[in-house]
C-alpha positions as CSV (number, residue, x, y, z in Angstrom):
1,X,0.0,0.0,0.0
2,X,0.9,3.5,-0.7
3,X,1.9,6.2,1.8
4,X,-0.7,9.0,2.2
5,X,0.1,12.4,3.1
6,X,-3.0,14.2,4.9
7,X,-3.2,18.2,5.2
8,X,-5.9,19.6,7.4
9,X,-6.3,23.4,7.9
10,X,-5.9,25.4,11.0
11,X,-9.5,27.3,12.0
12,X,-10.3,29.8,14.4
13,X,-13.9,29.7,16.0
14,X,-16.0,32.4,17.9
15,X,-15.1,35.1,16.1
16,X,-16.2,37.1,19.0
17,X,-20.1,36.5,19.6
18,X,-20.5,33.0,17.5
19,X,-20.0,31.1,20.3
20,X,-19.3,27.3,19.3
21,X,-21.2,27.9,16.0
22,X,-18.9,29.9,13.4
23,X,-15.7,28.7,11.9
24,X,-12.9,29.5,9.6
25,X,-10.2,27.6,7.5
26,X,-6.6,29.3,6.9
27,X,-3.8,28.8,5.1
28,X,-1.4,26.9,7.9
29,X,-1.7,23.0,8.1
30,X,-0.5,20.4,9.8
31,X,0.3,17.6,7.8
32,X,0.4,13.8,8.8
33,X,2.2,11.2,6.8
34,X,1.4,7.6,7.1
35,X,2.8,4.4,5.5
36,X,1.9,0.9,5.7
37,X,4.1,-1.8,6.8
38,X,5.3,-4.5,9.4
39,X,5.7,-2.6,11.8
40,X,5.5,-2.5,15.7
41,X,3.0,-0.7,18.3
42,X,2.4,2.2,15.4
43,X,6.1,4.1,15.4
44,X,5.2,8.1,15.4
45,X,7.5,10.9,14.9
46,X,6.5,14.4,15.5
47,X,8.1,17.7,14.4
48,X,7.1,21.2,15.0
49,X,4.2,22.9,16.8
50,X,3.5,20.6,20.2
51,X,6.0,17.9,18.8
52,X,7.2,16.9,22.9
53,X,3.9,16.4,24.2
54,X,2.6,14.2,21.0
55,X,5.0,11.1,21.0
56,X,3.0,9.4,23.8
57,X,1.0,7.0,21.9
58,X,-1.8,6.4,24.2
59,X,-3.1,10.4,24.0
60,X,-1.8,10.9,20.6
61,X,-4.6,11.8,18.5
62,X,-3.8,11.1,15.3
63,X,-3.8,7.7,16.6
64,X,-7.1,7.7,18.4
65,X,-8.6,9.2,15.5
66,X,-7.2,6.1,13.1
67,X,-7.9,3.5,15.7
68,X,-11.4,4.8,15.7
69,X,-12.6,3.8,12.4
70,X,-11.3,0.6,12.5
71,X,-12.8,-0.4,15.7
72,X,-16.3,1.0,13.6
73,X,-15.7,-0.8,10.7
74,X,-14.3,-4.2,13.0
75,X,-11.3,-5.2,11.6
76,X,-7.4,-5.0,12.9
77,X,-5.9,-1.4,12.5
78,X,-3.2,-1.3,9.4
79,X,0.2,-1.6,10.5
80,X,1.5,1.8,10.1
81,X,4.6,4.6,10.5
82,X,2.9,8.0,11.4
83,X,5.2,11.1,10.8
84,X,3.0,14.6,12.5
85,X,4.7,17.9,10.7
86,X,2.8,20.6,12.7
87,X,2.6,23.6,11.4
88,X,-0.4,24.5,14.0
89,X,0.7,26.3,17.6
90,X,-0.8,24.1,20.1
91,X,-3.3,24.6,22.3
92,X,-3.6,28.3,21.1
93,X,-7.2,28.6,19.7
94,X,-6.4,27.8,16.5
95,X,-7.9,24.1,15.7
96,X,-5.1,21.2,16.3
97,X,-6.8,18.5,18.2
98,X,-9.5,18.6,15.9
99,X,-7.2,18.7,12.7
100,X,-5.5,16.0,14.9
101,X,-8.0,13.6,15.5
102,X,-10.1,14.4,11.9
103,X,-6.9,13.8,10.5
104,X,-6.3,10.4,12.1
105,X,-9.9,9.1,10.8
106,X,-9.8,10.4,7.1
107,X,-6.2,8.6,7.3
108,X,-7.7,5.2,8.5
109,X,-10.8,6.0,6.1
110,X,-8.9,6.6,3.1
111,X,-6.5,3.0,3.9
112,X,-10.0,1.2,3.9
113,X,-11.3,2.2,0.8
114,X,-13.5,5.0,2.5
115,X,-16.4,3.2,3.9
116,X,-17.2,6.2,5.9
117,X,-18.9,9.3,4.5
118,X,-17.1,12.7,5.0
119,X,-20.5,13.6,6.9
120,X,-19.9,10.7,9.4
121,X,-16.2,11.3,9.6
122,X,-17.5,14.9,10.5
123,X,-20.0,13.6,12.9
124,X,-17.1,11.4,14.8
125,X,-14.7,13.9,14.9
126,X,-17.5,16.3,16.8
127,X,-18.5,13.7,19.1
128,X,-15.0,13.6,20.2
129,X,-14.0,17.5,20.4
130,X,-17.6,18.3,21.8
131,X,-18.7,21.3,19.6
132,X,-18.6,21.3,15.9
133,X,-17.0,24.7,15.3
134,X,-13.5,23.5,14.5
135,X,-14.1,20.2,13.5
136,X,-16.5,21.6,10.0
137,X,-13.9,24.1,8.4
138,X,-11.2,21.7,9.1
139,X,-12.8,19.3,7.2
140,X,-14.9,21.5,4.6
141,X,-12.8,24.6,4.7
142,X,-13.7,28.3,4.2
143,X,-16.5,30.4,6.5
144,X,-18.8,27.8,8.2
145,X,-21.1,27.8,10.6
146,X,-22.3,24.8,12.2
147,X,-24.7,23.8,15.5
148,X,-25.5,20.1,17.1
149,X,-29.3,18.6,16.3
150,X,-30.9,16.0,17.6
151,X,-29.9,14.0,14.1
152,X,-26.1,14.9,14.3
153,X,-24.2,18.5,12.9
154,X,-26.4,20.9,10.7
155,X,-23.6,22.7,8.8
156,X,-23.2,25.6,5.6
157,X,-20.4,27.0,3.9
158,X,-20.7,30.6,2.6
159,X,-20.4,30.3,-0.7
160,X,-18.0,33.4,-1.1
161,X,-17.8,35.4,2.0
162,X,-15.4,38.6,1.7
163,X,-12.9,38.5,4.2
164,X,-10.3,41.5,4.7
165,X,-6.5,40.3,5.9
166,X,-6.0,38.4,9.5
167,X,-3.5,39.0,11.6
168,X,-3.3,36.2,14.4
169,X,-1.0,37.1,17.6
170,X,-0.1,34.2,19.7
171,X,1.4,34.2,22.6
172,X,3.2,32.1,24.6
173,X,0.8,31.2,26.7
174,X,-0.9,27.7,26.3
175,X,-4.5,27.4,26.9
176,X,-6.4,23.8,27.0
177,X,-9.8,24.2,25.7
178,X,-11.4,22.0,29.0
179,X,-9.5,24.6,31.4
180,X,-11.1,27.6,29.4
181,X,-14.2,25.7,29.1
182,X,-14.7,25.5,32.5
183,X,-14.6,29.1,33.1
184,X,-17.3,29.6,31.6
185,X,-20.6,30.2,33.7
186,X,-23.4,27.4,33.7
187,X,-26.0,30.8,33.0
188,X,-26.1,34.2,31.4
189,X,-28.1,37.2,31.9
190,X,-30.7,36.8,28.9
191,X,-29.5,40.2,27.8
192,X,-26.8,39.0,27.3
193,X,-27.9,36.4,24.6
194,X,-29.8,38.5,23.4
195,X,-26.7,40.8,22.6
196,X,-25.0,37.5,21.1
197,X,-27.5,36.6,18.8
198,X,-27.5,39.9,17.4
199,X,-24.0,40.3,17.0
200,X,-23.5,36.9,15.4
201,X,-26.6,37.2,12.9
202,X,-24.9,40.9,12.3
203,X,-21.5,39.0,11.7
204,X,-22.1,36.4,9.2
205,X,-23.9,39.2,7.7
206,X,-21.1,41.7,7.1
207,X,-18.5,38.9,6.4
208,X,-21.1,38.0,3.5
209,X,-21.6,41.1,2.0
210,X,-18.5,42.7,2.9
211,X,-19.6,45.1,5.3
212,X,-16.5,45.3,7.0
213,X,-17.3,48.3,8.5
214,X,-19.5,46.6,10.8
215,X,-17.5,44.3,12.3
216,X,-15.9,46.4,15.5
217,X,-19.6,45.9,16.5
218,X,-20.2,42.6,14.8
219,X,-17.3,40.7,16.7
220,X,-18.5,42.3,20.2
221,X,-19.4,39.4,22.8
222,X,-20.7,38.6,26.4
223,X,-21.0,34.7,26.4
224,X,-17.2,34.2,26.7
225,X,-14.6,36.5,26.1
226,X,-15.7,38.4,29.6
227,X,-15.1,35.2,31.2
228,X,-12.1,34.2,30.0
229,X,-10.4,37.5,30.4
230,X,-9.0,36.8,34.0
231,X,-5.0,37.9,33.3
232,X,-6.1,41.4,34.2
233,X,-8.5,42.5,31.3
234,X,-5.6,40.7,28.6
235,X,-8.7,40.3,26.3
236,X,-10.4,43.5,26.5
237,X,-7.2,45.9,26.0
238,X,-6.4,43.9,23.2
239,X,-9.3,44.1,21.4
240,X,-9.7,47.9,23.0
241,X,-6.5,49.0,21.1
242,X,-6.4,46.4,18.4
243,X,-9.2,48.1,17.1
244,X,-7.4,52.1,18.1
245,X,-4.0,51.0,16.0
246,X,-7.2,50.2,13.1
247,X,-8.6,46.5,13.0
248,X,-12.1,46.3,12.0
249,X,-12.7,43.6,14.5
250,X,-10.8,41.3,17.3
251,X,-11.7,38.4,19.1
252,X,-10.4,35.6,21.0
253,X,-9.3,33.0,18.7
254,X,-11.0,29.9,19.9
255,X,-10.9,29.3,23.6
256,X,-7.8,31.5,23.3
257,X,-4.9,32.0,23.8
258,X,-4.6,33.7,20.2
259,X,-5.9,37.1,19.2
260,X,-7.2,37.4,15.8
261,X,-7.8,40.8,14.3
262,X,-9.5,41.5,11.0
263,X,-7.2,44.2,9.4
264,X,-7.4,46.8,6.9
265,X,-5.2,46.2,3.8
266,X,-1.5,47.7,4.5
267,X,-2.1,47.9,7.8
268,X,1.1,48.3,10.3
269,X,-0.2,49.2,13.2
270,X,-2.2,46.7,14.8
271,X,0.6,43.9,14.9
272,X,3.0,46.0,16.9
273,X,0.3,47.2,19.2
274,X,-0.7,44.1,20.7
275,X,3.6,43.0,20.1
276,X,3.6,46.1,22.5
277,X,0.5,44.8,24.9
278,X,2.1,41.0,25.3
279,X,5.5,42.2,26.1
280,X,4.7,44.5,28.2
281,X,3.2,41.8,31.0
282,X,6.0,39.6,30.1
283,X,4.7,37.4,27.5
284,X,6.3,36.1,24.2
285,X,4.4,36.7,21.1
286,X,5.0,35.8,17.5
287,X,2.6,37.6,14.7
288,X,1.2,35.2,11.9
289,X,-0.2,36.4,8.9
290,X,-3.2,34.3,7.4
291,X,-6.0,33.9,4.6
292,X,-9.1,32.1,5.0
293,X,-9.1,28.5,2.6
294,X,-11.8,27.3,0.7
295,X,-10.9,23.8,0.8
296,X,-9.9,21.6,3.6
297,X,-8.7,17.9,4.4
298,X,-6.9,16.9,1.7
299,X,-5.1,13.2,1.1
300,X,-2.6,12.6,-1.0
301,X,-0.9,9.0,-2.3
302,X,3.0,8.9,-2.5
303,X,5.0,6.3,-3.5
């Protein structure tokens, strides 16, 4: 059998108000390499983004996810080499376990002739992360948005939603996506989802029609971002002056810790801002341009 080569997307979710509902493909991927053969206990090599915390074959994901669909379909996993190139910061907002785990079942998928649907590879890959938000433009790319139904994940893909430039700042400062989870409050002042639904209606609006004009209020939100903001209003002053320096919008990327700011084209001013924000409480920071990607998982055959 042939070696595959898998690329899945990084995404961002939220967006501000779109709570576990909107998502976004860009141009950065991880990429994971597998090749048949006799070999023992599934060998795995990692380089990159996360690589020290992924060679532990027991929580690797990848390998979770490619276990998975075997244990589905009921035969014996594929003896396999699995090389991870990640190209994704982890545990920054920014979608690697799902591009993880969706990668690991669209690998075992592909080695078995595809018996699953991309639908039901979706639909595993959500029941594992929880919340469909990453797992849909990593598999689908471009501007999604997605919710959880009784008969699975409901999901649409703009058909050609106008997006200005991204600017992602990510610090370093890793966040887990269960310790920011559980932040979060088990109620909300209805007013407050009230304000939400607004914003994010208003938000898929403006990115469709290019309104960008309207996404300083657009990106606004009270379900998370208040909660999460507990090193000292981090959050708010970079959004605050994100948006002085000239970004038409910033949010949390994700359950953080990434910043992602919608920016005018040519704009210098809003990457050296927040520089200026992170440093200035001690914290590393790298700047990462990015464009959204219409297209996601892709699989490859090498020889």
């Amino acid at each position: 059998m042939k070696k595959i080569v898998i690329e899945i997307p990084a995404t961002t979710t939220n967006l501000g108000p779109g709570f576990d509902c909107l998502g976004m493909a860009f141009n950065l991927y991880n990429i994971i390499e597998i090749e048949p053969g006799d070999y023992k206990d599934f060998p795995l090599t990692a380089e990159g983004e996360g690589s020290h915390e992924l060679k532990d074959s027991s929580s690797n994901l990848v390998l979770a996810g490619y276990q998975k669909i075997f244990d589905i379909v009921g035969k014996e996993p594929i003896s396999a080499r699995f090389r991870q190139i990640n190209r994704i910061p982890f545990s920054r907002g920014l979608g690697s376990s799902a591009a993880a785990y969706l990668g690991g079942l669209a690998g075992a998928n592909h080695l078995l002739g595809n018996p699953l649907t991309l639908q039901e590879l979706i639909e595993l890959a959500v029941k594992k992360e929880k919340h469909p938000d990453n797992v849909v433009p990593a598999a689908v790319g471009g501007f999604t948005i997605a919710c959880l139904t009784s008969q699975g994940t409901a999901w649409i893909k703009l058909s050609h939603p106008r997006i200005p430039s991204i600017l992602a700042a990510v610090p370093e400062l890793p966040m887990k996506t269960s310790e920011s989870r559980a932040i979060l409050p088990d109620n909300i002042p209805f007013r407050d989802a009230v304000a939400n639904l607004g914003r994010t209606a208003l938000l898929v609006a403006a990115l469709a029609e290019g309104r960008w004009d309207l996404l300083a209020t657009a990106m606004e939100d009270k379900l998370h971002q208040p909660y999460r903001d507990t090193d000292d209003g981090l959050i708010a002053q970079c959004v605050r002056e994100a948006r002085e320096a000239g970004a038409y919008g910033t949010a949390l990327s994700g359950s953080g810790s990434t910043i992602l700011s919608f920016l005018p084209e040519g704009n210098q001013e809003v990457g050296p801002a927040l520089i200026k924000i992170f440093q200035s409480r001690g914290i590393p920071v790298k700047l990462v341009s990015l464009a959204l990607v219409n297209e996601g998982l892709k699989i490859r055959e090498e020889n």
